[in-house]
C-alpha angles and dihedrals in degrees: 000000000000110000105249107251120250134152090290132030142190110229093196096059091049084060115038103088081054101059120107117239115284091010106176111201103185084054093041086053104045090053105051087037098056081051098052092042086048086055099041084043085059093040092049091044093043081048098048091041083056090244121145119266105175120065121245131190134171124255089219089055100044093053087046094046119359125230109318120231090260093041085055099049093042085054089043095050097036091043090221142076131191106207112200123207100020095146127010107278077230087051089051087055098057092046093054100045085044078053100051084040086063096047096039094057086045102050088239091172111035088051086062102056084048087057100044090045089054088059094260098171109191092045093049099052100059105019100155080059091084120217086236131130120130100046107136084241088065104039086044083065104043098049092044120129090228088058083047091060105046096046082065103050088042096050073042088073093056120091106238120178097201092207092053123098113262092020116142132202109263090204096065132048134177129231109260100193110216132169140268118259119203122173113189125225110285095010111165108178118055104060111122131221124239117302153150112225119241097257090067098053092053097097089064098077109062114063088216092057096043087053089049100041103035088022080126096052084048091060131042079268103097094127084072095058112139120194082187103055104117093194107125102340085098103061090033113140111267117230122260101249133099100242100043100123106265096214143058106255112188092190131013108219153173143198112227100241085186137011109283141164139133106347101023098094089264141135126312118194138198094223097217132096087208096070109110096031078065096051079041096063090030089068102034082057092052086043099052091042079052111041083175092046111111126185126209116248105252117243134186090359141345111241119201110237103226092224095056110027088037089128097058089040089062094065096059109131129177130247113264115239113292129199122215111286096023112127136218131205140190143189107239078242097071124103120227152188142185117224117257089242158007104247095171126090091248129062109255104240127202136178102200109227109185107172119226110196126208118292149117093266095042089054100052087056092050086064105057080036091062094050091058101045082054097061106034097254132148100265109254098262088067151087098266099241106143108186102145091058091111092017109145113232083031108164112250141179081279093071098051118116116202092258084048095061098044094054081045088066099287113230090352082087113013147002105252083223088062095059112113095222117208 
């Protein structure tokens, strides 16, 4: 039986009752361990020859052609994918000065310094992370048919038996509405350490799912580990925290709003899909040669701690330069960072684009989500801000396309027919 949640857990005790007969955790460890410090050892060496690590397409080709069969396995293995040439670099334009438009007639800024000035904590505390959800600019490219597309090809990468509990359909995928990031020129103080984001710790805490998502690094079978592998992750127990991410990503993702890249105050990846399986092991072998040795859940986000996780932190590698309206995805595996600071001359600009495929968790969330998007309110996975509830400009039904509503929840919460266009 399951352990009960609370603020701490053993993971050890979680999984005991899991663990095959004669399981050996010191070997079980050595061994996946010697293969992930191999793969970090030819990712540091491609990264300090100035060779690329993480994989790039192009959007033109993919919708001509898909992923080819080399392409696949390079984004499966590596955990991460640029996409160049998602949207028009003159498109891009157009979305980021209708942005700063938005933000301009409402006082963004100065609302915020108000607010900051008032001891607004969570405001003051990431204030490059803007409280902005529902701006037309937003809503225009989620609900693009080129976004549409690649959603697809890259759910498309998952394996997804169709017939297996917590599977999702790869053909569909929800809007998951996320925020705006801007760093300004010479910004020092809103990079982040290395990290994996909550959604993708979440299998951790139910002893059926563990069995079912690490079962191979239960066994003597870790060379058949599959980070893509949808079986279970989807229906996995959320945290019990208020700000655990209420849906199933299958990437985290963002739209260059400006031209970025090392240097610029921009994302830093881990370029493997066995990342967390790793961190997993790593603390089920701490927990079982500690049976009292209890470990925090983690919350908004789990950091690495550079004593501990040093041999994934060695493998960090920058963004290549990215052009607006280039994209970047990542398996919720994959560990990240943000640059300590903007060292450009232009503020480095992004529109976060998780994708939340089809599913029945994913659908529960659409409809507080609507709601929300109704009325102008921060979604539910979110600080509860609100500050777009009376903006001015503010997207509204009328701006859904079909494609728009369906990916809004479809006829959960509304007839497309019904739908005002624009």
């Amino acid at each position: 039986m399951d352990t009960p949640f609370n603020n701490t857990f053993s993971l050890a005790a979680l999984v005991r009752d899991h663990l095959p007969h004669g399981f050996d955790i010191d070997t079980a460890y050595k061994r996946f361990s010697a293969s992930i410090a191999q793969e970090i050892a030819q990712i540091a060496q491609l990264r300090d020859s100035g060779q690329p690590v993480i994989p790039e397409v192009s959007f033109g080709e993919l919708c001509e052609h898909g992923f080819t069969t080399e392409q696949a396995a390079l984004v499966r293995k590596r955990g991460c994918v640029v996409v160049r040439g998602t949207f028009a670099q003159g498109q891009v334009r157009q979305w980021n000065e209708s942005l700063h438009d938005y933000l301009d007639t409402n006082h963004y800024f100065k609302e915020l310094q108000k607010a900051i000035e008032a001891n607004d904590e969570a405001r003051a505390e990431h204030p490059h992370m803007l409280d902005i959800y529902w701006s037309k600019s937003q809503l225009e490219i989620r609900q693009s048919k080129h976004l549409h597309t690649l959603q697809k090809l890259l759910n498309g990468l998952w394996h997804v038996d169709e017939s297996a509990q917590g599977s999702f359909n790869p053909a569909h995928s929800f809007t998951y509405a996320d925020r705006v990031r801007i760093r300004e020129p010479g910004d020092q103080v809103h990079g982040l350490a290395p990290h994996v984001d909550n959604c993708s710790m979440e299998s951790w805490f139910s002893g059926d799912t563990i069995a079912t998502t690490y079962g191979e690094l239960l066994g003597d079978d870790w060379q058949s580990f599959n980070a893509f592998d949808a079986t279970r992750r989807v229906s996995t127990k959320q945290k019990p925290h208020k700000d655990s991410c209420g849906v199933f990503r299958s990437y985290q993702g963002w739209m260059a709003l400006t031209p970025q890249g090392a240097g610029c105050g921009s994302l830093q990846l881990v370029p493997s899909s066995r990342c967390v399986a790793w961190m997993f092991l790593n603390m089920l072998h701490s927990s079982m040669s500690n049976d009292d040795q209890v470990f925090p859940l983690p919350s908004e986000a789990y950091l690495l701690h550079p004593e501990k996780h040093d041999l994934l932190i060695r493998g960090l590698c920058s963004l290549p330069m990215l052009r607006a309206g280039d994209t970047v995805w990542w398996h919720p595996d994959a560990v990240h960072a943000v640059e300590h600071c903007n060292q450009s001359k232009v503020p480095s600009s992004v529109v976060y684009l998780g994708i939340a495929p089809d599913c029945e968790r994913n659908r529960q969330y659409m409809l507080e989500q609507f709601k929300c998007f109704e009325e102008g309110l921060s979604p539910p996975d979110f600080p509860a801000s609100h500050v777009e509830q009376h903006y001015r400009g503010r997207a509204t039904r009328r701006e859904l396309t079909e494609l728009g509503a369906a990916q809004m929840g479809g006829q959960t919460q509304l007839k497309v027919s019904e739908i005002e266009l624009a």
